[in-house]
C-alpha positions as CSV (number, residue, x, y, z in Angstrom):
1,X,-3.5,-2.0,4.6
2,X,-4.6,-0.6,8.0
3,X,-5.9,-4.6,8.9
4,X,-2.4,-5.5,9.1
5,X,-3.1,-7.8,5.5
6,X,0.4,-8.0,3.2
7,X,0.4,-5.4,0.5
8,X,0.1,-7.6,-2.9
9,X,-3.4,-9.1,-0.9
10,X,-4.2,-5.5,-0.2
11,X,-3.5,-4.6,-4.1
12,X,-6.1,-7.5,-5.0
13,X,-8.5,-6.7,-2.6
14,X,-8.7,-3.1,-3.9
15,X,-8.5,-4.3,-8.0
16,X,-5.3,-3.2,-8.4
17,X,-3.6,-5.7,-11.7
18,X,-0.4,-6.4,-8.3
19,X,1.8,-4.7,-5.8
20,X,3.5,-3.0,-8.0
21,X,0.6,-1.3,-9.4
22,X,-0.6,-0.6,-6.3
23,X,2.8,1.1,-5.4
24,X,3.1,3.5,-8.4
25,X,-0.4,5.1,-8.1
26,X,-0.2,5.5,-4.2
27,X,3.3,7.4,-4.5
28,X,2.0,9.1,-7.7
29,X,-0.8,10.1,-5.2
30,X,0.5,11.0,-1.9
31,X,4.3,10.9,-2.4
32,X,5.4,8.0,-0.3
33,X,5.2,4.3,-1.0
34,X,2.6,1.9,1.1
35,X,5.3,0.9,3.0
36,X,6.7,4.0,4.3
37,X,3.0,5.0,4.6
38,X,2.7,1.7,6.6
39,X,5.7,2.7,9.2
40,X,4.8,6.0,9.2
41,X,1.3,4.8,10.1
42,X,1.7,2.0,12.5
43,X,1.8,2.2,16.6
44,X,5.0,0.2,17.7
């Protein structure tokens, strides 16, 4: 996610089954969703 790559490659890339899963374990994790991590994270 930090390369800039769309979040449902990012999901593959790190064996997730899709975006979605991907999405529910990061917010279960740290509370936000990829993409707010991603705007939270990102230099305009």
């Amino acid at each position: 996610m930090l390369e800039g790559r769309p979040l449902a490659e990012a999901a593959a890339l790190a064996g997730f089954a899709d975006q979605a899963h991907l999405t529910r374990m990061f917010k279960r994790a740290y509370g936000i969703t990829p993409a707010a991590w991603r705007a939270a994270t990102t230099i305009p």
